[in-house]
Structures are given as C-alpha cells and as structure tokens.
C-alpha positions in Angstrom: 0.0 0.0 0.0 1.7 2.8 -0.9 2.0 6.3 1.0 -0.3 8.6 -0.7 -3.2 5.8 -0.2 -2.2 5.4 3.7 -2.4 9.3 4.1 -6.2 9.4 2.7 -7.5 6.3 4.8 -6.5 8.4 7.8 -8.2 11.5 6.2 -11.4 9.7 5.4 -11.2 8.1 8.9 -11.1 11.3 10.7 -14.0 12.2 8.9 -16.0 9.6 10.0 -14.3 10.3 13.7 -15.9 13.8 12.9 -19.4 12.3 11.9 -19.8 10.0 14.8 -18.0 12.2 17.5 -20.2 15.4 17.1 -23.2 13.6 15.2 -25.2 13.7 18.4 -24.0 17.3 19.3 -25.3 18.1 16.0 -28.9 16.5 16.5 -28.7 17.8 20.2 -28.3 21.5 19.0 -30.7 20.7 15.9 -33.3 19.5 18.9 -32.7 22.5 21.5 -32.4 25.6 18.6 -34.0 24.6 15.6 -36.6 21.5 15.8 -37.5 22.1 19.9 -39.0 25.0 18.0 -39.1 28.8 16.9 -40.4 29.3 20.1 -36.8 28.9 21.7 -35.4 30.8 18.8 -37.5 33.5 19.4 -36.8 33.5 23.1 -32.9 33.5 22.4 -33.6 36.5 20.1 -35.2 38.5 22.5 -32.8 37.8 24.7 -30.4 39.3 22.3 -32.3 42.6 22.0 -32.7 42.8 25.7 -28.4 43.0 25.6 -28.6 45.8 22.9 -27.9 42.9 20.5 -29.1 44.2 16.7 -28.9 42.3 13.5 -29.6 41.6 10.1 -32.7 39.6 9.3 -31.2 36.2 10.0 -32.6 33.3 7.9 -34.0 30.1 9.9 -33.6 28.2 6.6 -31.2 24.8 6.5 -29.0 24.9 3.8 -26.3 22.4 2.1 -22.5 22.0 1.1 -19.7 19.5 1.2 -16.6 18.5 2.3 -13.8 19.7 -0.2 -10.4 18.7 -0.5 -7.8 20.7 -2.7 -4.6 21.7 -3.8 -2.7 25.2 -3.8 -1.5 25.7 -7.0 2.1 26.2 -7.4 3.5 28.2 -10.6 4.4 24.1 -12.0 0.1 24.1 -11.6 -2.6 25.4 -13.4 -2.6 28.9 -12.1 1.6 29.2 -13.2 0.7 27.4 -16.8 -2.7 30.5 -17.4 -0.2 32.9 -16.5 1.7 32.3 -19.1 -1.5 33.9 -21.1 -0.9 37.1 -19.3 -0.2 40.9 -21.1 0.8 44.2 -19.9 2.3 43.2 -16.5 5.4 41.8 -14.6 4.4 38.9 -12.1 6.4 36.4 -10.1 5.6 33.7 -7.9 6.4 33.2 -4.4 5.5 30.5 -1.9 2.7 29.3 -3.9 1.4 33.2 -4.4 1.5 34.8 -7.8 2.4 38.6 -7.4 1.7 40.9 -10.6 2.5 44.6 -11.4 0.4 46.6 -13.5 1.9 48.5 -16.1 -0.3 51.0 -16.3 -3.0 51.2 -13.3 -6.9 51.1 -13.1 -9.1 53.3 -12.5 -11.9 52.5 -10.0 -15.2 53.6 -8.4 -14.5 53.2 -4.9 -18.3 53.3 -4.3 -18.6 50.8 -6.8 -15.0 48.7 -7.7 -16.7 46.0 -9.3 -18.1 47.7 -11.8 -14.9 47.9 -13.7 -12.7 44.9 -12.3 -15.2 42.4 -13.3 -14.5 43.3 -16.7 -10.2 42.9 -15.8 -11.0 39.7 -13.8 -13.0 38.3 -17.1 -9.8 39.1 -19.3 -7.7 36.3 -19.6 -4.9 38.1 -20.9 -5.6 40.6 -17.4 -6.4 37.5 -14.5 -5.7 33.8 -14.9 -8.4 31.7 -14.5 -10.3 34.8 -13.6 -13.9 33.1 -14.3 -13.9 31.3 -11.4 -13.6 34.5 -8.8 -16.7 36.5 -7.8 -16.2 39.8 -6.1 -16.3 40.1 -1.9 -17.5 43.2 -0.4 -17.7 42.1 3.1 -13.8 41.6 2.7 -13.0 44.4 0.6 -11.5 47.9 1.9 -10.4 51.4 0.2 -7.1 50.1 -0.4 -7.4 46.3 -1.0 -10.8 45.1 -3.5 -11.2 41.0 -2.7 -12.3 38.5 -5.0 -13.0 34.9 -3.6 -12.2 31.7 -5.5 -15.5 29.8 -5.7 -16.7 26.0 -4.7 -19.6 23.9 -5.3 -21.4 27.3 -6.0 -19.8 29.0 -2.5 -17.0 31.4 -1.8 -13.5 30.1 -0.8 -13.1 32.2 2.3 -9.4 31.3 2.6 -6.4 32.8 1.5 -5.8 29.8 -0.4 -7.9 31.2 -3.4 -8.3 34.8 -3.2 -7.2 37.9 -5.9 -6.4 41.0 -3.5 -6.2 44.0 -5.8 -3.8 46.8 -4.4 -5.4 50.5 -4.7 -4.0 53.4 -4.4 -5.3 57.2 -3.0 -6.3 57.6 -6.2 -8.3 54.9 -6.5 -5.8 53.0 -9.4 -5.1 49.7 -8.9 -1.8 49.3 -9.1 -1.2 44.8 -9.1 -2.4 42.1 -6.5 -1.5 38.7 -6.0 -3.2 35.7 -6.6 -4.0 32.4 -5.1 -5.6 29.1 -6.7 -7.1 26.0 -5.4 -6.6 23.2 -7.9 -7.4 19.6 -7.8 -10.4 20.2 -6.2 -12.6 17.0 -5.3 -16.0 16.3 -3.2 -15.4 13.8 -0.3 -18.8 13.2 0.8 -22.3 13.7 -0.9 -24.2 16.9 0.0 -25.0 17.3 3.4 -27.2 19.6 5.5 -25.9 22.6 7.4 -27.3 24.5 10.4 -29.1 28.0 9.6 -28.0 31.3 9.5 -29.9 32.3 12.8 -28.8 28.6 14.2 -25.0 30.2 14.1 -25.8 33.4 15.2 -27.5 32.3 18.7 -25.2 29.5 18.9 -22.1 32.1 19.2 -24.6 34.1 21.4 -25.3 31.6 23.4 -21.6 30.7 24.5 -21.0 34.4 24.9 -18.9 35.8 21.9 -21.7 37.8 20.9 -20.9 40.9 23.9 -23.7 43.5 24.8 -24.2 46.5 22.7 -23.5 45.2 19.8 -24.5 45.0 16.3 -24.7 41.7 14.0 -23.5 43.3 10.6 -23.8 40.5 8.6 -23.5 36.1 8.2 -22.5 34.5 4.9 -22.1 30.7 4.5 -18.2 29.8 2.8 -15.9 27.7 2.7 -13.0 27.7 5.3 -10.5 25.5 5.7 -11.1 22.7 8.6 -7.3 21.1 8.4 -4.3 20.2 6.7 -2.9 16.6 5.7 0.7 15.5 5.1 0.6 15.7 1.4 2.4 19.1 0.6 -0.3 22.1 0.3 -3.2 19.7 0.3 -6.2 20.7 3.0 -9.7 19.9 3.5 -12.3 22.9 3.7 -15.7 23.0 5.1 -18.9 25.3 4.9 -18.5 27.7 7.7 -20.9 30.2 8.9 -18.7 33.7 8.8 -20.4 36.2 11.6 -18.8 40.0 11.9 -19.9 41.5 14.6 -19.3 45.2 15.5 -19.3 46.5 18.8 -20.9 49.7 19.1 -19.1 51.4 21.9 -15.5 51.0 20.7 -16.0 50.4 17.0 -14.1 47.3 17.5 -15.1 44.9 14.6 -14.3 40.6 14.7 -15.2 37.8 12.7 -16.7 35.0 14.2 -16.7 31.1 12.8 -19.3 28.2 13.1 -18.8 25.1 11.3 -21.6 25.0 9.5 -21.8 20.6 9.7 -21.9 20.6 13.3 -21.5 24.0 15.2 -18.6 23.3 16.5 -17.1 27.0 16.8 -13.6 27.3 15.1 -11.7 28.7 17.7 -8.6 30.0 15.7 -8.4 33.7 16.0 -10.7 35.9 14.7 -9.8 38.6 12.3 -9.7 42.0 14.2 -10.2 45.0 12.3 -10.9 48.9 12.8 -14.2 50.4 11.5 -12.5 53.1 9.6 -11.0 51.0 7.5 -14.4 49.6 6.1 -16.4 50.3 3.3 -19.6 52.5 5.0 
C-alpha cells in the first residue's frame, strides 16, 4: 500500500471520527435551537435585544454544502501554466502566491470597484483563470478590493484562493496577487448545514456575541477545517462567517461556526478597525 493511499484512509477516517463524534452534538443542537421549535429561537432573540444585541434579518432556513479537498496551485500548476497567457504586467511567484504589477494602473469607483474589475477579472490576458472568482464586499476595503475563488457554487473564504487588488489614493489599482485552489474533489455527498440564525445564537449563546453590539452581517463559505501530510493539500468545510461590531469601541471581529456541526472554530478571529471599512 503505498504512502499517498495510507495518508487518505487516515483523512477519510477522521471524517467519519468527525461524523460520529459530534453527530449527536449536532442532533442535540438541531433539537434544543432549531426543531424544539421557533419558540426557543424567538426566546434567544429576545434575549439578544434585551443585551442591545441588533442584527440583520437572520434566515432560519437549513442549507447544504460538502466537504472539499484541494490543492494550492504552485506556478508548476494550473494557475503558473494560465499565466503564461498574461499581457501588460510583470508577475512572479512566491510560496505558492503569484504577485503581478500593473503597467499602467486602473481606475476604479470606490463606491462601486466592481463595476470595472469584473471586466479585468473576465480578461484572460488581465487574471488567470479569472472566471472562477466572484467579487467580496464584506472583505474588501479602500485600499485592497477581494475576490473569492469559488466551490460547489460557494466562496472560498481562505487565502488559499483569493485575488487582492492593491489600490491606491487615487483609486488605481496598481497589481495584486493571486492564489488558486486546484485539484479540487468532493469527499462526501451533500449534506445539510445548520441555519443562519442557528450560528448566530449559537455564538450568542456561548458568549462571543458581547452587549451593545451589532450583528452586521452572516455569509455561508468555505473555510479550511485542516491540513494533511501531502504538501499544500487541506480539506475545507462550509462555515458560517459572523462580523460582529461593537458599538461602543467600534471594534469589529469575525466569528466562525462550522456549518456541519457548530462546532465553533476557535482560531483567532480577524480584528479590524471600522475606519478601515467600506460604509
């Protein structure tokens, strides 16, 4: 049996660890948010506003995704071989990261930067492999416009597959780099995922949600949940994405729920200023 096959019977055998370990956590918080009824979800709601907890409208709905495995391309892969295709820039690679250099920058709406990027992003000769990239406004700032890679019809939120174009004061973009996911492959069929207001109570309810705050917005992605031996080769699940702004300090953090089980991913949530956001 050779290596490569030993590595993905331990990968497939954590998954089933994952299925049967926090299968009944998952029917357990199914039972005590969701099916032991709206009631309790309107009770835990209430219970937000009471803190000075606001939010968007927050969908009750179950939705669906998979688990994903997936390659970083390398400039040997497919993202080095379409940049070959590329005009009217200098770009190098580094650490699995292709870096370009515009020749002559871009003007942008910075009210409105997709307008005209989707149009560079759809160029082959501008972005390599650009078609599969949708724009991110929830990630995006004055100075750096975020497109996400996307999977099984959901955003790769992951810098493994990500275009970050540089702006600058006068709203040109000047280059960005560039990451790919190649290789991609389902390991399980379609599953179903907890709601949008299932993740949003669920961080409430274990107190990362603080007082006086505001729920600015949930989006259902793709993050990645680990790493295997094989160089660059990680497995990525359907995560719930929460930012939540705290209204007294203007102190902003993005929250994580695995979306399969509601486990929450307790790696460190992104930080980030208000003033550096898009009003």
């Amino acid at each position: 049996m050779n290596f490569k096959r030993i590595q993905w019977i331990f990968l497939f055998a954590f998954l089933i660890f994952d299925l049967v370990v926090v299968g009944g956590l998952f029917l357990q918080n199914r039972f005590t948010i969701s099916s032991s009824a709206p009631n309790r979800q309107e009770v835990i709601l209430k219970e937000m506003r009471a803190d000075a907890i606001t939010s968007v409208p927050l969908s009750n709905h179950a939705q669906s995704g998979y688990y994903i495995a997936g390659t970083r391309s390398e400039e040997s892969g497919k993202l080095g071989q379409q940049a070959a295709k590329l005009r009217d820039q200098s770009y190098h690679f580094s650490s699995a990261e292709l870096a370009s250099d515009l020749e002559t920058g871009v003007k942008i709406d910075p009210k409105d930067p997709a307008k005209r990027l989707n149009r560079l992003v759809a160029d082959e000769h501008s972005i390599a492999l650009g078609s599969h990239y949708r724009f991110a406004p929830q990630l995006s700032d004055r100075h750096t416009i975020v497109y996400t890679q996307q999977l099984a019809g959901r955003a790769l939120n992951s810098p493994d597959g990500q275009i970050r174009f540089r702006v600058n004061n006068d709203d040109e973009v000047l280059g960005y780099t560039q990451t790919f996911l190649e290789d991609t492959r389902i390991l399980r069929p379609e599953a179903a995922t907890i709601s949008q207001q299932h993740a949003v109570t669920w961080l409430y309810k274990h107190n990362l949600i603080p007082n006086n705050s505001q729920v600015r917005w949930a989006k259902l992605a793709y993050t990645r949940l680990l790493t295997t031996s094989e160089h660059n080769q990680a497995v990525y699940v359907p995560t719930w994405i929460i930012e939540v702004r705290t209204k007294n300090d203007d102190t902003v953090q993005r929250l994580r729920v695995n979306a399969f089980n509601s486990t929450i991913m307790r790696s460190t949530p992104s930080s980030v200023n208000t003033s550096s956001l898009e009003k």
